[in-house]
C-alpha positions as CSV (number, residue, x, y, z in Angstrom):
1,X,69.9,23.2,-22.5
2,X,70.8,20.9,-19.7
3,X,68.7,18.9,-17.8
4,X,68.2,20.5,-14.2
5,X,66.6,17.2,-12.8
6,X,69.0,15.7,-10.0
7,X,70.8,12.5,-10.6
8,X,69.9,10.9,-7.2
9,X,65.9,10.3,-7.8
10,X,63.9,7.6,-5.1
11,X,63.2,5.6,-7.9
12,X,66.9,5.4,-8.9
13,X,67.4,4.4,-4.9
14,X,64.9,1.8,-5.3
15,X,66.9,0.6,-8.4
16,X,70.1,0.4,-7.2
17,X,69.0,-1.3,-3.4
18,X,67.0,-4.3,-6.0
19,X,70.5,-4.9,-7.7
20,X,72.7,-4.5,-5.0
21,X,70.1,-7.0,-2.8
22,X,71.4,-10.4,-4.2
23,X,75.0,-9.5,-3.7
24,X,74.7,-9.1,-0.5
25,X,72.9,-11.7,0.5
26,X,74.8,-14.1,-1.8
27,X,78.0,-12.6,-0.1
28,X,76.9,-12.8,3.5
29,X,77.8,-16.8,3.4
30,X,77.9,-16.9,7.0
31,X,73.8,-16.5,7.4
32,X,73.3,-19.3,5.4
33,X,75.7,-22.0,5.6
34,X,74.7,-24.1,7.1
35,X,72.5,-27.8,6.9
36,X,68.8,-27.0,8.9
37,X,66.2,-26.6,8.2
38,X,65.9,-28.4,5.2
39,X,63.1,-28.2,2.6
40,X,61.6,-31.6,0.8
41,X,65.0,-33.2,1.6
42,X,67.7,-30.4,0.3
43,X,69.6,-28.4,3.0
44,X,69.3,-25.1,3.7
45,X,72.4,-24.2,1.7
46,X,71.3,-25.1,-1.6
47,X,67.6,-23.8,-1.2
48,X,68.6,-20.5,-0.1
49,X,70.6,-20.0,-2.9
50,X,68.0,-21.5,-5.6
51,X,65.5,-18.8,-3.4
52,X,68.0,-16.3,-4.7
53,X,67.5,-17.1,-8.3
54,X,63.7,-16.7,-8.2
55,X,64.2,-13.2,-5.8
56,X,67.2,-11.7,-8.0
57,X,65.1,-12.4,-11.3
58,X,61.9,-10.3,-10.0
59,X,64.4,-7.7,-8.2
60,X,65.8,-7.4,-12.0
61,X,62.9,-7.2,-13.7
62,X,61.5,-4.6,-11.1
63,X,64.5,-2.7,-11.7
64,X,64.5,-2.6,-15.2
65,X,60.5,-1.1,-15.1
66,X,61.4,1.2,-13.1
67,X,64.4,2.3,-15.2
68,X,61.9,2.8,-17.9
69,X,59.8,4.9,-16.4
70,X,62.3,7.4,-15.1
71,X,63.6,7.8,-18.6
72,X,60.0,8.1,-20.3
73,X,59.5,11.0,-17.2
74,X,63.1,12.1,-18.2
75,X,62.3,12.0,-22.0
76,X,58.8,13.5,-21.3
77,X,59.6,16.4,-19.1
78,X,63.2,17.4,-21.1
79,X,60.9,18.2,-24.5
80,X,57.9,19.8,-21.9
């Protein structure tokens, strides 16, 4: 029997918005290229992006425990 649940959940919202978040602020060059202000000596433009790193790896890993827990829900209600 097919599962009735819809494809378009919050959590699958949340999901997509932390993986889509990096591209567009990575894309968006114009809001951060530029020189001030500078942290311990390295210009914005390279801090930012190095920011970016730290932010997409815990927007990732958020993601992908969220993932998990819709398809345990999935997994758990299809056999309910």
């Amino acid at each position: 029997m097919p599962d009735k649940r819809p494809l378009i959940t919050p959590g699958r919202v949340v999901i997509a918005v932390c993986l889509i978040a990096p591209f567009v602020s990575m894309l968006w060059v114009s809001s951060y290229a530029k020189v001030d202000p500078t942290f311990i000596g390295i210009p914005f433009f390279y801090w930012y992006q190095m920011l970016w790193v730290l932010i997409s790896t815990a927007l990732t890993m958020l993601a992908y425990k969220l993932w998990q827990r819709d398809q345990r829900a999935r997994k758990g209600g299809a056999s309910a």
